[in-house]
N, C-alpha and C positions, 0 to 999 in steps of 0.2 A: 289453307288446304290447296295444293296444284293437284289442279285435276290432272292433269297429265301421267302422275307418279302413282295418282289412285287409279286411274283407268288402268295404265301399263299393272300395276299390282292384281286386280282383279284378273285382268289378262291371263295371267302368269299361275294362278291360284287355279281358274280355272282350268288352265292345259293340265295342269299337276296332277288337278280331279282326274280330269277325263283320262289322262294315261293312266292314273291308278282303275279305274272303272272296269276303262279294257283290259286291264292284265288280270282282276279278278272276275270278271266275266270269263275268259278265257281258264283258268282255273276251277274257278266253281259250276263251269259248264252252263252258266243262266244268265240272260241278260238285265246288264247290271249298267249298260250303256246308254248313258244320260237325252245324249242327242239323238238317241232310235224313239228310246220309250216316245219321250216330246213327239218324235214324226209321226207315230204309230195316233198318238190323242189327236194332233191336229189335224190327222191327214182326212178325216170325215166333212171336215168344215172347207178344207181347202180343194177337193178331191178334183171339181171341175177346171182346176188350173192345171191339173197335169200333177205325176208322179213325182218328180225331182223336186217339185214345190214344199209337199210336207218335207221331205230332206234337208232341203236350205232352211225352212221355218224352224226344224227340229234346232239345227245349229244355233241360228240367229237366238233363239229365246233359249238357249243356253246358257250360251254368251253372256247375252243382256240380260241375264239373271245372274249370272257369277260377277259383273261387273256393275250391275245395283247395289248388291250387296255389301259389295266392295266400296261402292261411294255412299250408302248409307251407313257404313261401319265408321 
């Protein structure tokens, strides 16, 4: 297995996601967008680091959730 070509896959799979997410949030008028929801659950636990925190964590556990799956696949 190279990890490299599974990271980059993962990678890839997930932008695919997230730009499909956004175009049907924006459609269907409701969000549908992966890396808010995420910011919105964690931002209780992270709250005294500051605003822009849950935002990066939103992303980050994204990410490395599209890209675990990708290396457990």
């Amino acid at each position: 297995m190279d990890l490299t070509k599974v990271v980059a896959t993962g990678f890839t799979a997930t932008s695919t996601m997230t730009v499909f997410s956004y175009k049907a949030s924006t459609l269907k008028r409701e969000n549908f967008r992966e890396p808010e929801l995420l910011a919105r659950l964690v931002e209780p636990f992270i709250a005294v680091l500051g605003p822009n925190y849950a935002r990066i964590a939103g992303w980050g556990i994204h990410y490395s959730m599209g890209v675990g799956w990708s290396v457990l696949y």
